[in-house]
N, C-alpha and C positions, 0 to 999 in steps of 0.2 A: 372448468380448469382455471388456473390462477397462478400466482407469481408467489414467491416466499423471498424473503431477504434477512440474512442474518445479519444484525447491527450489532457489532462487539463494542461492549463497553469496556472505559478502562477507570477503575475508582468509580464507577457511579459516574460517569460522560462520554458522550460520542467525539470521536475525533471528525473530522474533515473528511477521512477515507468514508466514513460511515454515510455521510449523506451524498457522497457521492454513490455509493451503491446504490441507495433507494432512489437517487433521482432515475439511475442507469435501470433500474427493475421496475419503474414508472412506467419511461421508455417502453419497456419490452411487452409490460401489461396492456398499453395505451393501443400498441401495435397488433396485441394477440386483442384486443377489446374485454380485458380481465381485469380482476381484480388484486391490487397488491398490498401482500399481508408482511408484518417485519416481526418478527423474533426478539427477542431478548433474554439474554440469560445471565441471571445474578441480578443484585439489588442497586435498581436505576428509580428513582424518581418518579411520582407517575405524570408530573410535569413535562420532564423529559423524554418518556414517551410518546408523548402524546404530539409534542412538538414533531415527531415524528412524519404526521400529517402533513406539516409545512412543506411535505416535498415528496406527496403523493400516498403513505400510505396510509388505507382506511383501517386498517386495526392493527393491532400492535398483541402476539400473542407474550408475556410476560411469565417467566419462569424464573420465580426467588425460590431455591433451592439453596440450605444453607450448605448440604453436601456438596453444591457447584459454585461456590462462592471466587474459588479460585479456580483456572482455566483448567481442564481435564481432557484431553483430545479425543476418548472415546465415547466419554457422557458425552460432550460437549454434540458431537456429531450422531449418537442416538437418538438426542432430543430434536433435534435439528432435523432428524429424518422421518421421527413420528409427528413434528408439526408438517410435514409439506403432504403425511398420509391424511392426516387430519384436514387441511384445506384442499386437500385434491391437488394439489402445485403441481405442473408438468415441469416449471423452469426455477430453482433454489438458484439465489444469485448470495453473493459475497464475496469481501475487498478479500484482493490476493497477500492479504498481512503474512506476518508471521506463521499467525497462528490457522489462518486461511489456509494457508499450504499444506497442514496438513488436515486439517477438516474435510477440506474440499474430495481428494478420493475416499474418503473414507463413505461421505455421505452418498457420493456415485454409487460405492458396491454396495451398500444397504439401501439403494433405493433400484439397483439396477440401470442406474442414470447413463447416459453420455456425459462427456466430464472437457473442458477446456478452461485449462488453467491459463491467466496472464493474457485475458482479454482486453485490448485496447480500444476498440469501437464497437457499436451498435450491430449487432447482430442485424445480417440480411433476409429477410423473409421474403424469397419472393420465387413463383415454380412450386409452391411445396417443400422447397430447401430451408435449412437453417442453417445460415452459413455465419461466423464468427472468426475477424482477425483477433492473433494473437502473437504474442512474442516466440520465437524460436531458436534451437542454439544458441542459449543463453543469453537472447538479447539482441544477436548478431544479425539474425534476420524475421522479416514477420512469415507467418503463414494463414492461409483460409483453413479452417476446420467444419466439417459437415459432420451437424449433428444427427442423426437416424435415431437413435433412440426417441421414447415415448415422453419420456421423463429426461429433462438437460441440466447440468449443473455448471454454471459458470464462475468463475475466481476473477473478478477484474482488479487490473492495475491500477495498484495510489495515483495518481492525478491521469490518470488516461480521460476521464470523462470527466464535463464539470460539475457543482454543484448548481440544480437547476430547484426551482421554488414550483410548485404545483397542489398548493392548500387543497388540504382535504382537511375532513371531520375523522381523525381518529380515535377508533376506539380503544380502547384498553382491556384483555383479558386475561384472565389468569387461567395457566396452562401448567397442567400440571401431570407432566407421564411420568411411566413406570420406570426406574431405572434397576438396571440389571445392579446385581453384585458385582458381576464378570467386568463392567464397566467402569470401575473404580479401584480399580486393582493397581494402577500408578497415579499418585494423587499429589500433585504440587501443595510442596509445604511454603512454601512464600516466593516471592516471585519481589527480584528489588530492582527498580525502575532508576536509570538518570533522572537526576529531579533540575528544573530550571534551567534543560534543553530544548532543545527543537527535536521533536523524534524525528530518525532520519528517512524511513520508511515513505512522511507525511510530509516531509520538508517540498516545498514550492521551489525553494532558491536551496544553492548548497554550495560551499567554499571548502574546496578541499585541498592538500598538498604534500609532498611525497620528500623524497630524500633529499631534492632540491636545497630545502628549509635548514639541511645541515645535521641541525641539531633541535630539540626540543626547547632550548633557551630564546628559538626565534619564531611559536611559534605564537608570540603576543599579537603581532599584526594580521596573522589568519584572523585569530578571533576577532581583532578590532573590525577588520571588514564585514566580517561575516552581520558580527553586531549591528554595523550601519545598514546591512542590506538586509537586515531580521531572517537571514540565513542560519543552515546548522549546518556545522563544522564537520568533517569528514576527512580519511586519509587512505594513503594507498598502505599495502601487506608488509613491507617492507619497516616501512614506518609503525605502525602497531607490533609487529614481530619486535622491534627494538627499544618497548615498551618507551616513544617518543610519547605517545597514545593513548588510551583507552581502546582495546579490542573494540570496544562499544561503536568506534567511528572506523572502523575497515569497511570500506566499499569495495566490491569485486566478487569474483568469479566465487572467492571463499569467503564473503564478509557479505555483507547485504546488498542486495539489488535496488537499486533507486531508479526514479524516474520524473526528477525531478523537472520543473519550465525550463529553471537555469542551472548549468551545472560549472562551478569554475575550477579548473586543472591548475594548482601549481605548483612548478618544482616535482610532475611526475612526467615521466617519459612515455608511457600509454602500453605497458604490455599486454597482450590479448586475455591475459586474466582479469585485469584491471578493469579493461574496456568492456568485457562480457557484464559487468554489472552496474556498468553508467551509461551504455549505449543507448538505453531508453530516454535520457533526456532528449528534451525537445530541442534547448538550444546549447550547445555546448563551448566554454571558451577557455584556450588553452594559453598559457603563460610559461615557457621555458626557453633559457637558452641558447639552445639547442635548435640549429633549425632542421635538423633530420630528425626530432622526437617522432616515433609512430604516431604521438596523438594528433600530430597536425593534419594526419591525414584523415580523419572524422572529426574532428571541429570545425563547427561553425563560422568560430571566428580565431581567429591566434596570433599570439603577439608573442614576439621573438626579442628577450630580453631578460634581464639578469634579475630574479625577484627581489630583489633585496633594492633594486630602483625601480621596478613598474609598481609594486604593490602599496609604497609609502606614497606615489602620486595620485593613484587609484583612492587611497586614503582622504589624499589631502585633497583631491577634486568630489568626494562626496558630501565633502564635509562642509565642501563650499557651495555647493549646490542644495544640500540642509538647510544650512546658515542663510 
């Protein structure tokens, strides 16, 4: 038996998410005493593959398929399921991205897998169990999941686990299954990316802020911060609905789940939709007013004051500490 891990590329490179998975299916292989294989699909470098190795795995199965050049969620997780028959894999790992989320069951009911989406640590092997924490109601709280199945599929969390270095000799293969017709029947004709952001997904740090800000003419000094602290920008529904924003930076319950080291609140007041998709930060610190805001009641840290004076001092004291 053996480990698989899908590595999504985006343009021809791995993000951060990416080697966090392979370090986390290291892990798991090191633990089962197997061996871990990484996927790829679409045209990556064979450099880049190969670098692979830097953080445990020994081959690298390679699928340039010009039909799969752009993301296809039913090839994507066909191929995905005839590599883990192909190395025998009992456990397919991959980051709970986007595009993770919907892979991830897909490749369970074609493999007959057990499936735990938004896995935050290291799976427990011990009794004969596989037991894996994970995130639950939307973030709110964690839960143990026991996996019984033969074959397990796991989705972990952007920054849950770190990226850990574990050189190996990677190979390189070209892999090359059958793809169905039936599998291509919804086919992304272009796919148009922020360019010269921080994706939010992959963000470490993240400055975010809500109706507080007013208006969109004040939201100079979010970005100024964010820029010092080489964070991505982010906002609460409220503020995207009233196109302050780019949908693109809506955090929550209906915009994108993060989880990020740092996460900073300003100028939102913390309603339980909001909160279900920043909960997962590690440390969280809130900035309003307000000293009845819900968010103070999950923050870490929080400062009770008027943004439009904490956030120009917060400026000017980073800038001093730069300098």
């Amino acid at each position: 038996m053996s480990v698989l891990v899908y590595v999504e590329q985006v343009d021809g490179k791995f993000k951060k998410s990416v080697f966090e998975a392979v370090s986390y299916a290291k892990a798991i292989a090191d633990k089962q005493n197997s061996n871990l294989t990484a996927i790829s699909i679409g045209n990556v470098d064979e450099q880049s593959l190969k670098e692979l190795g830097q953080y445990g795995a020994s081959k690298v199965l390679n699928v340039a398929n010009e039909q799969l050049k752009n993301f296809v969620n039913q090839a994507y997780a066909a191929v995905i399921a005839a590599a883990a028959e192909k190395e025998s894999a009992d456990v397919i790992v991959l980051s709970n991205s986007f595009s993770g989320k919907g892979l991830a069951p897909r490749i369970a009911v074609k493999l007959k897998a057990g499936l735990v989406d938004g896995a935050v640590e290291m799976p427990q092997l011990e009794g004969g169990k596989f037991l894996v924490k994970k995130t639950a109601f939307s973030g709110k709280a964690f839960a143990i999941t026991e996996l019984t199945s033969a074959i397990k599929v796991i989705a972990l969390n952007p920054n849950a686990f770190g990226v850990k270095e574990n050189p190996a000799e990677a190979s390189v293969e070209t892999f090359s299954p059958e793809i169905k017709p039936t599998d291509l029947t919804a086919i992304v004709k272009e796919i148009v990316r922020a360019t010269n952001k921080i994706s939010l997904p992959d963000a470490e740090l993240v400055v975010s802020a809500g109706r507080g800000l007013k208006g969109p003419e004040n939201w100079g000094m979010i970005e100024e911060l964010a820029g010092l602290l080489g964070a991505a920008t982010a906002c609460s529904k409220p503020v995207s609905d009233a196109d302050w924003r780019p949908h693109s930076e809506h955090v929550g319950q209906t915009g994108i789940a993060i989880s990020p080291n740092l996460y900073i609140a300003i100028g939102i007041s913390g309603a339980i939709q909001h909160l279900a998709g920043v909960s997962s930060s590690k440390v969280i610190v809130v900035i309003n007013k307000d000293p009845e805001a819900p968010f103070f009641k999950v923050a870490d840290y929080g400062i009770v004051g008027d943004a439009f004076e904490v956030v120009p001092k917060l400026i000017e004291a980073l800038k001093a500490h730069k300098g």
